[in-house]
C-alpha positions as CSV (number, residue, x, y, z in Angstrom):
1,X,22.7,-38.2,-25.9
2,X,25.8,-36.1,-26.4
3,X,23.1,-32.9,-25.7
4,X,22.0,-34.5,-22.5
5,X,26.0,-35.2,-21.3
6,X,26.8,-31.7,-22.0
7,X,24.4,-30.3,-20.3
8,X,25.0,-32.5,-17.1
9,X,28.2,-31.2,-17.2
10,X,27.3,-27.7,-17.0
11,X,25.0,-28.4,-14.5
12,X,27.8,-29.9,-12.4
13,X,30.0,-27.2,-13.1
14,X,27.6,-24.2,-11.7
15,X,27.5,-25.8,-8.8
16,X,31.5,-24.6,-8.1
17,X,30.3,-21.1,-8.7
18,X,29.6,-20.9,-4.7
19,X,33.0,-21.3,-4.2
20,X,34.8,-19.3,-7.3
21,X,35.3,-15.5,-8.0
22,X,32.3,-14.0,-10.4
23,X,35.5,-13.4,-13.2
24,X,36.7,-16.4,-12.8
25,X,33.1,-17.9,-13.4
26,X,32.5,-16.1,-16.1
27,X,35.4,-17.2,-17.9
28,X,35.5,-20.8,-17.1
29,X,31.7,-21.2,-18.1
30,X,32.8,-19.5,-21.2
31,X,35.6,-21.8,-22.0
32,X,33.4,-24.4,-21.6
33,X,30.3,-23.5,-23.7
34,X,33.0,-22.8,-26.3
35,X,34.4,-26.1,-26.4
36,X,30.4,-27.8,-26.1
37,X,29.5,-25.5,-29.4
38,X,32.4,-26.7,-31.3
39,X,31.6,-30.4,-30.1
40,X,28.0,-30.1,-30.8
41,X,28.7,-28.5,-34.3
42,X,30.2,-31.6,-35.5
43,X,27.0,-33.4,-34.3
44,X,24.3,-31.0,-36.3
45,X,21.7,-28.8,-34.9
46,X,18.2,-30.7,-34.3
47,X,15.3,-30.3,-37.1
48,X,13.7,-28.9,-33.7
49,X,15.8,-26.2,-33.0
50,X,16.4,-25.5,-37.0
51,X,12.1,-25.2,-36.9
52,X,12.0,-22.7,-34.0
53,X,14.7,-20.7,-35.9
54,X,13.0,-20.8,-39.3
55,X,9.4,-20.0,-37.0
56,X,11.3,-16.9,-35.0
57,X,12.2,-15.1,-38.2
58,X,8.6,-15.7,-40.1
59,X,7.1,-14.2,-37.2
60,X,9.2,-11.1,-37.1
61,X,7.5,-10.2,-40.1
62,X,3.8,-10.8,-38.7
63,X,2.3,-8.1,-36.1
64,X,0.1,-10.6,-34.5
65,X,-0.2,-13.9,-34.3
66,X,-2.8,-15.9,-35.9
67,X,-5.5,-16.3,-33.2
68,X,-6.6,-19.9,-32.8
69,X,-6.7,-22.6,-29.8
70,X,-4.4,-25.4,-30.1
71,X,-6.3,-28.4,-28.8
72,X,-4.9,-31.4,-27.5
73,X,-2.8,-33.5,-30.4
74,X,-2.9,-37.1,-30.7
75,X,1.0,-37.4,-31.8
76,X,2.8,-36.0,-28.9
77,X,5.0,-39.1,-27.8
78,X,5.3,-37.7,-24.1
79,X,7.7,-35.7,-25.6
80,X,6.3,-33.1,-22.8
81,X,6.7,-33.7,-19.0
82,X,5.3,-31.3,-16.2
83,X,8.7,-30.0,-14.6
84,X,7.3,-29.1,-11.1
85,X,5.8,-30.7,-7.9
86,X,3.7,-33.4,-10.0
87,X,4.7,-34.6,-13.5
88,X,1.9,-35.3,-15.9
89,X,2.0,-35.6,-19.9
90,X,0.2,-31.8,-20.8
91,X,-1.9,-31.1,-23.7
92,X,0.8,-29.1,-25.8
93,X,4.0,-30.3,-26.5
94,X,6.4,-27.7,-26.1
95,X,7.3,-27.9,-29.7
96,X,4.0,-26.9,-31.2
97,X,3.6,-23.7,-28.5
98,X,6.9,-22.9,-29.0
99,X,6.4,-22.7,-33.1
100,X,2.9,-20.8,-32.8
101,X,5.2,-18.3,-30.5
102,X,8.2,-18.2,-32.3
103,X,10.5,-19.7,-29.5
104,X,13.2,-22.0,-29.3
105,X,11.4,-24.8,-27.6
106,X,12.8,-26.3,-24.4
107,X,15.0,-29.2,-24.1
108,X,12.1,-32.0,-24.7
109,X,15.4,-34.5,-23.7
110,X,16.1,-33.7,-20.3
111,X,15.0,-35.7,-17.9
112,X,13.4,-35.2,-14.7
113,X,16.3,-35.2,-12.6
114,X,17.8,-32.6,-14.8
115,X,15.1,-30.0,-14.2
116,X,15.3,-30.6,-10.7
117,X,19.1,-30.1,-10.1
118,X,18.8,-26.9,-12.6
119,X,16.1,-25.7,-10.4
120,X,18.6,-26.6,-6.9
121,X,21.1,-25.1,-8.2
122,X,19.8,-21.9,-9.1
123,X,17.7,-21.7,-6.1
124,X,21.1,-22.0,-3.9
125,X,22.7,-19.5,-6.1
126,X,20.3,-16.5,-5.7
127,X,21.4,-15.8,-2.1
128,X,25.3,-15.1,-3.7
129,X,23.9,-13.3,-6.6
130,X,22.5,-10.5,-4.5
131,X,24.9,-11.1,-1.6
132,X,26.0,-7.2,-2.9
133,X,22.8,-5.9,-3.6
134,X,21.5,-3.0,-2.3
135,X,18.2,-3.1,-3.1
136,X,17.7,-6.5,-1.4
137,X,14.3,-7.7,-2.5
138,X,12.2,-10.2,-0.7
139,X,11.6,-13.5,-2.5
140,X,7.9,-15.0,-2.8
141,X,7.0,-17.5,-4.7
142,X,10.2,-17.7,-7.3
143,X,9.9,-13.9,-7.8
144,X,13.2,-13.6,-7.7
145,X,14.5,-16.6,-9.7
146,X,11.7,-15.5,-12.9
147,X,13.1,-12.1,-12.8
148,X,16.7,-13.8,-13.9
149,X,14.9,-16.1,-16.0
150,X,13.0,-13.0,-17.6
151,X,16.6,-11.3,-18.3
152,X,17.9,-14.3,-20.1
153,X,15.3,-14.4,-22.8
154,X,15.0,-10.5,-22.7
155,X,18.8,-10.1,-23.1
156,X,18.5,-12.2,-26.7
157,X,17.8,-10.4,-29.5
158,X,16.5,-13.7,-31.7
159,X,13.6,-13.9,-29.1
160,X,10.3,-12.6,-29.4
161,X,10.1,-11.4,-25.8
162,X,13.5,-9.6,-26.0
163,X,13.5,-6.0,-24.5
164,X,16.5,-4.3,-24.9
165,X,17.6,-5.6,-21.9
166,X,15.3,-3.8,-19.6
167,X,14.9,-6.8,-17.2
168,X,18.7,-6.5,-16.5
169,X,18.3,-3.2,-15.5
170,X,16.8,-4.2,-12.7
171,X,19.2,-7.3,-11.4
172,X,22.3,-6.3,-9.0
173,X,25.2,-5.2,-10.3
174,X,28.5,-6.9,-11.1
175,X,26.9,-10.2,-10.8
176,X,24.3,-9.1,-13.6
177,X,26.9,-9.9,-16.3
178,X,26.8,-13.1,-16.3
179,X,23.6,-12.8,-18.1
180,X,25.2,-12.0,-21.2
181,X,26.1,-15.7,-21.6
182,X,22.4,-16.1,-22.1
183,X,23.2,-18.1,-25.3
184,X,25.3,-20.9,-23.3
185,X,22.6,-21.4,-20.6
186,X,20.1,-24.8,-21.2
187,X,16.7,-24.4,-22.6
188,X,14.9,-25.7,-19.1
189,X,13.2,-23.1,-16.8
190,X,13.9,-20.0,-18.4
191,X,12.8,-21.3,-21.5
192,X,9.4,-22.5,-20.5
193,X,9.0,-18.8,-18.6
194,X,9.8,-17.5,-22.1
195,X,6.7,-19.0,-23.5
196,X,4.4,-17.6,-21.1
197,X,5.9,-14.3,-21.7
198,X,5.3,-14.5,-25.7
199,X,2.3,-15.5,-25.4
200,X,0.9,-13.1,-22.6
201,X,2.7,-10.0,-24.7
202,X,1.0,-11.3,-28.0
203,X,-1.9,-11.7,-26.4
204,X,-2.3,-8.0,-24.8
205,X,-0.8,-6.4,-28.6
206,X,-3.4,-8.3,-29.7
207,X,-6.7,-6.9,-27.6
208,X,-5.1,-3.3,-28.3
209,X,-4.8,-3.5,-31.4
210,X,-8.9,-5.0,-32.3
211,X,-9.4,-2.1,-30.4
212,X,-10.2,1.7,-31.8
213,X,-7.3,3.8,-31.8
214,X,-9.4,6.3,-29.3
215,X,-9.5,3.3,-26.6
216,X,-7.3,4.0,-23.3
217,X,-5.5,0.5,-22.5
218,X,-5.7,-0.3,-18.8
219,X,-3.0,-2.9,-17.4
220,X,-3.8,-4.5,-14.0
221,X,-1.1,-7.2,-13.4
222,X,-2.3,-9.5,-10.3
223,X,0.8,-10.9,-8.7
224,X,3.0,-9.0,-10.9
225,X,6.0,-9.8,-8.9
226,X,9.0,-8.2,-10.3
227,X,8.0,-8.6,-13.9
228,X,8.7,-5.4,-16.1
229,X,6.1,-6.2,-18.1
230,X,4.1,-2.9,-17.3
231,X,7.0,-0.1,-17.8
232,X,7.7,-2.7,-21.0
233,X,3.9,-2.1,-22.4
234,X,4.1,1.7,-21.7
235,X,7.7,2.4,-23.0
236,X,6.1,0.8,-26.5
237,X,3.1,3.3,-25.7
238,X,1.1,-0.6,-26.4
239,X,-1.0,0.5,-23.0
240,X,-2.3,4.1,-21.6
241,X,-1.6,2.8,-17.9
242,X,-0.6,0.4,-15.6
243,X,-1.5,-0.8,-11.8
244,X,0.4,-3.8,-10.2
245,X,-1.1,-5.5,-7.1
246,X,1.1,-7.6,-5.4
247,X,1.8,-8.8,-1.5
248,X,3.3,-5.6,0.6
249,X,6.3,-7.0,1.0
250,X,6.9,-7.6,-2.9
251,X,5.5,-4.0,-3.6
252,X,7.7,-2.1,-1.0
253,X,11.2,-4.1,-3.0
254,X,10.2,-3.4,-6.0
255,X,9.9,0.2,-6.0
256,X,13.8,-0.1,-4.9
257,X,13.9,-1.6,-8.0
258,X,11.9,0.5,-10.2
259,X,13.9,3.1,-8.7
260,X,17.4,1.5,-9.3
261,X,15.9,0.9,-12.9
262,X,14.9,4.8,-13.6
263,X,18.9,5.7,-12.8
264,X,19.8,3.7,-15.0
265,X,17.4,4.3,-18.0
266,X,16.4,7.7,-16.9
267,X,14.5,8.0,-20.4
268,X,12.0,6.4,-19.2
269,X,10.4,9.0,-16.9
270,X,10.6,11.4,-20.4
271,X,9.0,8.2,-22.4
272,X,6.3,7.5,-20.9
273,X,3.9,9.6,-18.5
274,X,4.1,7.5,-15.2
275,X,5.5,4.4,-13.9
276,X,3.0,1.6,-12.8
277,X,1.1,1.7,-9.7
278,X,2.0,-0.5,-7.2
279,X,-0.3,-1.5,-5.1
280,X,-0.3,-3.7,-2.0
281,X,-2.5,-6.5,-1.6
282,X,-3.0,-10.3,-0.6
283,X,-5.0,-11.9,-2.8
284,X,-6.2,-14.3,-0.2
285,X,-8.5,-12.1,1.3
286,X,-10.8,-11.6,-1.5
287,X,-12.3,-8.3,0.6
288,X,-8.8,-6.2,0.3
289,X,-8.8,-7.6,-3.5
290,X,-12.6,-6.6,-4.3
291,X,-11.8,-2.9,-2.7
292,X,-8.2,-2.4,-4.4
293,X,-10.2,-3.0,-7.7
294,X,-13.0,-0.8,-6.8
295,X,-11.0,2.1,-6.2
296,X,-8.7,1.8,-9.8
297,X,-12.4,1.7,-11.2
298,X,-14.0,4.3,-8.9
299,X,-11.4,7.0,-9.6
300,X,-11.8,6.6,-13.4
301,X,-15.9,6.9,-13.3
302,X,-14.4,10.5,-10.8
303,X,-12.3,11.3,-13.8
304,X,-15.2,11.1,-16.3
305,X,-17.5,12.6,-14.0
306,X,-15.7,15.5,-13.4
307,X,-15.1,15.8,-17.6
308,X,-18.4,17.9,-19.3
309,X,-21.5,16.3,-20.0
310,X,-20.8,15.9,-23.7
311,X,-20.0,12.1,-24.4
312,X,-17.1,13.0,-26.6
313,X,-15.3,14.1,-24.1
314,X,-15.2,11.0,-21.9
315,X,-12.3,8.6,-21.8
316,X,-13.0,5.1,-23.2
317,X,-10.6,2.5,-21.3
318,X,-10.5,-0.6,-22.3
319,X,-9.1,-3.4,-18.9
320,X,-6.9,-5.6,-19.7
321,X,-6.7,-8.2,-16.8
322,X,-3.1,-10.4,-16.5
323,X,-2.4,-13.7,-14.4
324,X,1.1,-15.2,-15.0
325,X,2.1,-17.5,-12.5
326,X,0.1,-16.4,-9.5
327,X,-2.7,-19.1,-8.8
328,X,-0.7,-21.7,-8.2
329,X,0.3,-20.4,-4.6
330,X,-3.4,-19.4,-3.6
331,X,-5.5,-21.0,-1.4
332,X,-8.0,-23.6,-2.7
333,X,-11.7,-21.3,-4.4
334,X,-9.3,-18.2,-4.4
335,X,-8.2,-18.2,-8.2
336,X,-12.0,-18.8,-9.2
337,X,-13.2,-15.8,-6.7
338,X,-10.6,-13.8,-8.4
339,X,-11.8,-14.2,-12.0
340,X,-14.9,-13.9,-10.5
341,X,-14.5,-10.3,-9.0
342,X,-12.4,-9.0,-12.6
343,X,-15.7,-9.7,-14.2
344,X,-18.0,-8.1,-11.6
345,X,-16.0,-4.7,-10.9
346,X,-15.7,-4.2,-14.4
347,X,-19.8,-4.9,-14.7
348,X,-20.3,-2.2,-11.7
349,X,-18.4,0.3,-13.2
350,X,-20.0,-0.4,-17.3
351,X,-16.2,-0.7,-18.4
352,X,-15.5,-3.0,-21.2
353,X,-12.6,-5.7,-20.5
354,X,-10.5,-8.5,-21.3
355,X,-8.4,-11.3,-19.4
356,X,-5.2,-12.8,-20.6
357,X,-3.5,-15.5,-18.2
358,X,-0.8,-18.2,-18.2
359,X,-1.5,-19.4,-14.9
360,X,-3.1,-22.4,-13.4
361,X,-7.1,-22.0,-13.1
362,X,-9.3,-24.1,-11.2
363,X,-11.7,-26.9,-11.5
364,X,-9.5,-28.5,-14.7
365,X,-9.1,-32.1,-14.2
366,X,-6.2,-33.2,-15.5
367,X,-6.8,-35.8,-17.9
368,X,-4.4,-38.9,-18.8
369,X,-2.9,-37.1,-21.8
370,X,-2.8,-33.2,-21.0
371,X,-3.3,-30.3,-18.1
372,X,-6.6,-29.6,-18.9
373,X,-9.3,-29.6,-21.9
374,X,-10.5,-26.8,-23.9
375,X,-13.6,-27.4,-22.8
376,X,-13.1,-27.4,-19.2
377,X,-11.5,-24.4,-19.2
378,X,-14.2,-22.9,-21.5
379,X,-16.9,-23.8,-18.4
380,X,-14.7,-22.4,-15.6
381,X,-14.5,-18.8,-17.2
382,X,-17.6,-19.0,-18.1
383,X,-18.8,-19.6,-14.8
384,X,-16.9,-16.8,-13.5
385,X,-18.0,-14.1,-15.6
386,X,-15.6,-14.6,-18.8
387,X,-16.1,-15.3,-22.7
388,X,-13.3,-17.9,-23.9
389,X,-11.3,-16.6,-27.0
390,X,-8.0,-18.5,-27.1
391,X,-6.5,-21.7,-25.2
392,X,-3.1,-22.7,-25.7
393,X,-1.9,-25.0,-22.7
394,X,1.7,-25.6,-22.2
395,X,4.0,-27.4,-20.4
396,X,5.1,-26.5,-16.8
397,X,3.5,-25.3,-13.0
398,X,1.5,-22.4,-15.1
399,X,0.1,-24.7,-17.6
400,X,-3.4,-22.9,-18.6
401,X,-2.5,-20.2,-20.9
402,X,-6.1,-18.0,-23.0
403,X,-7.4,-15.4,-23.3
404,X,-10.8,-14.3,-22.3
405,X,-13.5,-11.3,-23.1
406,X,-15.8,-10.2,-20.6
407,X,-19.2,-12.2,-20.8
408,X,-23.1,-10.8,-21.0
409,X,-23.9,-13.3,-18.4
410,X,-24.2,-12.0,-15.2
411,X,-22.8,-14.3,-12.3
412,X,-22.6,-13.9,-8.2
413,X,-19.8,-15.0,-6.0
414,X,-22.0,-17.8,-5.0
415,X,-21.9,-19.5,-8.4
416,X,-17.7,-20.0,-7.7
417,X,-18.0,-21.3,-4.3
């Protein structure tokens, strides 16, 4: 209870920041967490929070995690509510995804209202936080609120998905500092984007790594938004190259950003050969999406092509495929018909491939006790042209996290309409 109190209080507070200087924010929200620490230190920590601790440093010694799908449990005292449009109990609760990942789970005691005034709160903030930015990007579906939720988790060092604070680099200046009071913010929505973002980055280490070490890794991000994820996966040298489609909009702001983000880590462009490519597209008109594909694919068969004859001198790539958060604002048969064209262009073009996604597929049912069965979503990639190899729901919007590999079974468009 004292937990819950607290945190309503710092939920009232932000909502004074509107009217406050950022220093004098800064140090009042300070003041505050200092004062909630000391209080909550004479409470004790939760077993919950002292098991995600003990998890996060076990897994710092592991490379990979242990692939295996975490089907629905019988125990999870609707621990786990859907923070979002709809609430529904989901297969997972957060503590058991957040162990597997080695993340402090999210608060599995705040209630619905608190999610939502978090979420109000923040969403009437972002207009101030960039009030002085000159790179000004459009906002689309959250974009711009995951991109601060990404820097709070990849600004703390005991996280899995921390990243030397690369995600910062790309927020506004001056009102970027208040980021480093990561450790005072609540466990709600940045914390349930955290667990997509272990689990996706696991999951692509993962398909590199099973993979010989002459294999070129392709990233193709579909609705990257303003996700570092690619410069992330090249700056570890984890993937060859990258190519980001995203609405035109989206695309044109974030190479502001990319560009603010090479001034200020101007390593990067000695790191790592190239930035990602962005590329503009609207994945609602499955035609554009089908040719933006084509051409990654058609200038990589140009590239081998134009190599000599002898087979050892042809690049392998291996595709890796990413949806994180992206479906859920498509039009109804548009997620299906995307998995379904992945599969297919990289059929054409006899290139070998993988999907990893923490999104929201299609034709799931929710049941009464979860956001969709393993075997459901087994049927729906199959059906589209992909091979099931890990499913590990979660709570939240973007509740269908796996992994898939490309299947032998050949399928049409038709077969997803």
């Amino acid at each position: 209870m004292l937990d819950l109190f607290i945190e309503q209080i710092k939920l009232g507070f932000l909502d004074s920041l509107i009217m406050i200087s950022l220093f004098d924010a800064v140090i009042l929200i300070f003041l505050l967490n200092i004062t909630a620490t000391t209080t909550l230190a004479f409470v004790g920590t939760s077993s919950v929070h002292k098991r995600a601790h003990q998890t996060r440093n076990n897994n710092a010694k592991n490379t990979h995690i242990e692939r295996k799908a975490i089907i629905s449990g019988k125990n999870s005292n609707n621990l786990n509510l859907i923070r979002g449009e709809k609430h529904y109990n989901t297969e997972n609760c957060p503590i058991i995804v957040a162990e597997r990942l080695g993340v402090q789970p999210t608060k599995i005691n705040a209630s619905s209202k608190t999610w939502k005034r978090a979420w109000k709160i923040h969403k009437r903030l972002i207009p101030i936080l960039h009030s002085t930015d000159s790179c000004k990007p459009s906002d689309s579906s959250l974009n711009i609120a995951c991109m601060w939720w990404k820097s709070l988790s990849g600004n703390d060092k005991s996280s899995p998905v921390y990243d030397n604070k690369l995600a910062y680099d790309l927020l506004p200046s001056g009102w970027r500092n208040i980021i480093r009071l990561h450790k005072f913010y609540p466990r709600l929505h940045h914390g349930n984007v955290e667990l997509r973002t272990a689990y996706l980055d696991n999951q692509i280490c993962e398909i590199k790594y099973d993979r010989p070490t002459t294999t070129m890794i392709r990233l193709v991000c579909m609705g990257a938004g303003y996700d570092t994820r690619g410069v992330k996966m090249l700056e570890r040298s984890i993937v060859d190259q990258v190519y980001e489609l995203d609405l035109p909009d989206v695309v044109k702001a974030k190479q502001r950003l990319f560009q603010r983000l090479l001034k200020r880590r101007p390593w990067l462009q000695k790191e790592i050969l190239s930035m990602p490519t962005l590329i503009p597209c609207d994945f609602n008109i499955i035609s554009d999406v089908e040719k933006k594909l084509r051409t990654i694919f058609h200038d990589e068969q140009q590239t081998n092509d134009n190599d000599n004859d002898d087979n050892d001198d042809r690049i392998n790539w291996h595709t890796i495929f990413v949806f994180e958060g992206v479906m859920i604002y498509l039009d109804d048969g548009i997620p299906s018909s995307l998995l379904n064209i992945t599969s297919n262009v990289l059929k054409e073009s006899n290139s070998d491939g993988s999907l990893c996604f923490a999104d929201r597929l299609e034709n799931i049912p929710i049941p009464e006790d979860g956001g969709g069965s393993y075997s459901s979503g087994k049927a729906e990639l199959m059906n589209n042209g992909w091979q099931i190899m890990d499913w590990c729901p979660k709570p939240g919007l973007a509740r269908h996290m796996g992994s898939a590999s490309l299947s032998t079974v050949v399928h049409t468009l038709h077969d997803v309409r």
